[in-house]
N, C-alpha and C positions, 0 to 999 in steps of 0.2 A: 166163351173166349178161348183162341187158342191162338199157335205163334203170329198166322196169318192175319188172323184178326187184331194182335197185336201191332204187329206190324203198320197196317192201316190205320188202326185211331191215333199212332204215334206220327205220323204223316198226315193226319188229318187235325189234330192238333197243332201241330207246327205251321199248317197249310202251307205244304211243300208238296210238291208232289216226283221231287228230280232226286230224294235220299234215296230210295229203293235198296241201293247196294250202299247205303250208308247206315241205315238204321237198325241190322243185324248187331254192329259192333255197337249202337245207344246201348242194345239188350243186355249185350257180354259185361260192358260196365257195372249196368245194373245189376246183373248177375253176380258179380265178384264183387259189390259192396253189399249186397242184401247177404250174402253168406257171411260178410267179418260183420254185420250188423245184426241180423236178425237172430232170435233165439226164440224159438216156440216148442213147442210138445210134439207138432207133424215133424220136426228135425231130428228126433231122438231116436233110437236106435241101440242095441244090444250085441257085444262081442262077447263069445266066450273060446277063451283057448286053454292048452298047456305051459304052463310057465315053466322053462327046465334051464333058464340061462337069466343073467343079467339087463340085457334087452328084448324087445319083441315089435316085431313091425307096425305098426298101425293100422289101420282100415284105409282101406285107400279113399274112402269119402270122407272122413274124419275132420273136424273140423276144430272141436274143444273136446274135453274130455268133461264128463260133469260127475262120473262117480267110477272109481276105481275100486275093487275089493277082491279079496283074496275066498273062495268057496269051502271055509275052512268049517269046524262045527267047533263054538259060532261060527260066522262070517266074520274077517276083520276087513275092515272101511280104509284104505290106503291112505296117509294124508299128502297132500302134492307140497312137494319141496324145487326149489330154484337148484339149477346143475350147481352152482355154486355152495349151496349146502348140501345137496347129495355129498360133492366131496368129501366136505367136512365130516359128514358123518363115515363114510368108510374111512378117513386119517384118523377117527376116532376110537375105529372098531378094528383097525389094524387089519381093516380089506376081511373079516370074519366071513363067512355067508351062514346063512340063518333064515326063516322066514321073514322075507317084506315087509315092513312099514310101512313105508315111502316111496314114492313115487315121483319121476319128474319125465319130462319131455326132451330127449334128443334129436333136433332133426324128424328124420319120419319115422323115429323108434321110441318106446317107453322104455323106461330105464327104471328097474324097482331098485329099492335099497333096504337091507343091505341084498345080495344076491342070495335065491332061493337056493339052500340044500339038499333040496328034492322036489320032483317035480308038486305042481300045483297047480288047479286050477283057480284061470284069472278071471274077471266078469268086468266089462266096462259100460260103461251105458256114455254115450256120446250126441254132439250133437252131428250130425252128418249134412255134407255137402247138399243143400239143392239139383235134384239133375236140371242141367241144364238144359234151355229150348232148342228146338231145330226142325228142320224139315223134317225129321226122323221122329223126332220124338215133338211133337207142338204141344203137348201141353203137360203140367204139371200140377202138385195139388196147389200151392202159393198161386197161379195162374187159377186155380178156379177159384181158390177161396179169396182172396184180395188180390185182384186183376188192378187196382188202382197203384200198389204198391210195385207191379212192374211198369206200368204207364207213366207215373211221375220221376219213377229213377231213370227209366230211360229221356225224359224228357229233361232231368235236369242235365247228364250227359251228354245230352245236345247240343245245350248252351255253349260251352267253349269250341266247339266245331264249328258253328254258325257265329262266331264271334257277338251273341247275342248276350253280355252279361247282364241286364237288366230282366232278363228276365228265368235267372237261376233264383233268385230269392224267388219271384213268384214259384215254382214248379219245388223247390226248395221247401218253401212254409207247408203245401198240400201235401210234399211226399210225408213230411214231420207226423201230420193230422193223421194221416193213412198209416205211418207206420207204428206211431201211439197207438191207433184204435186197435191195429192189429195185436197189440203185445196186451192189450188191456182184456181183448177178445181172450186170448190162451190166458191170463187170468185167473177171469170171471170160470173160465170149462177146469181150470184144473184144483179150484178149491170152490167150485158152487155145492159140493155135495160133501162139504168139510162139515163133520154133529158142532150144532150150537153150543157153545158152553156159556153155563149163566154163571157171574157171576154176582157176590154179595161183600158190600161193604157195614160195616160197621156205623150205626147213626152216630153223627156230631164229627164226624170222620171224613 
């Protein structure tokens, strides 16, 4: 499967065959709801920088952040706080800087709290953006590994272009199936090799 092939069974589904320069933009859809929707293990990804200020940019593919931490000895684990209590916590500490806590999201910046007093390295593990399809690039891994979960998104995408709403629920329910199976799939691979633990109860218990 790749973009062109996409392209076609989405047109061959539909049995249209006059989208051509319509069915580029089903994908773009489908592309920017599978990124605020999907969360798998292939989306994850590893930043490490210099922490020497209050914010720090983001990755540009960046999508959620799933574990923030300071590369300290130990390591301290960030916990993510609302901008709204960031404040509160520097009205607390009378704006002090210190080693990081906390963390929250500004716009396309992280924002640690309180602010670090010397430099630090950061470590983020994140999920990251899908690249996106195109003549340039036609395929991606989501494209090899669940080609149904681009197929049904673009298809439901379609529906309000073709003034077709009876048939968003059908293209709807399938994309549901596909992208369940999919999440169940990254599951099953990232605790199938998790040691059994037995355990024991006490009889009459």
């Amino acid at each position: 499967m790749d973009y062109a092939q996409l392209q076609e069974d989405v047109a061959n589904w539909l049995n249209r065959e006059d989208l051509a320069d319509t069915i580029p933009s089903f994908i773009r859809l489908a592309e920017s709801w599978r990124n605020k929707s999907l969360r798998v293990r292939q989306m994850l990804k590893r930043a490490v920088a210099i922490l020497d200020e209050q914010y720090i940019t983001l990755p540009s593919d960046w999508v959620e952040a799933k574990n923030v931490q300071l590369n300290l000895k130990p390591g301290r684990r960030l916990e993510f706080v609302t901008l709204d209590q960031a404040d509160q916590i520097r009205e607390r500490t009378g704006g002090a800087s210190g080693p990081p806590y906390f963390y929250t999201i500004s716009g396309p910046q992280l924002e640690v709290v309180p602010s670090p007093g010397a430099d630090v390295e950061i470590e983020m593990t994140y999920y990251a953006r899908i690249p996106a399809l195109s003549d340039d690039a036609p395929t991606n891994w989501l494209l090899t590994e669940w080609p149904d979960i681009y197929l049904y998104a673009s298809l439901v995408h379609s529906a309000p272009f073709l003034q077709d709403d009876e048939r968003v629920a059908v293209w709807g329910s399938l994309l549901r199936e596909a992208f369940e199976a999919a999440q169940q799939a990254d599951q099953r691979a990232q605790y199938s090799g998790a040691p059994l633990k037995v355990r024991t109860r006490k009889l009459g218990v």
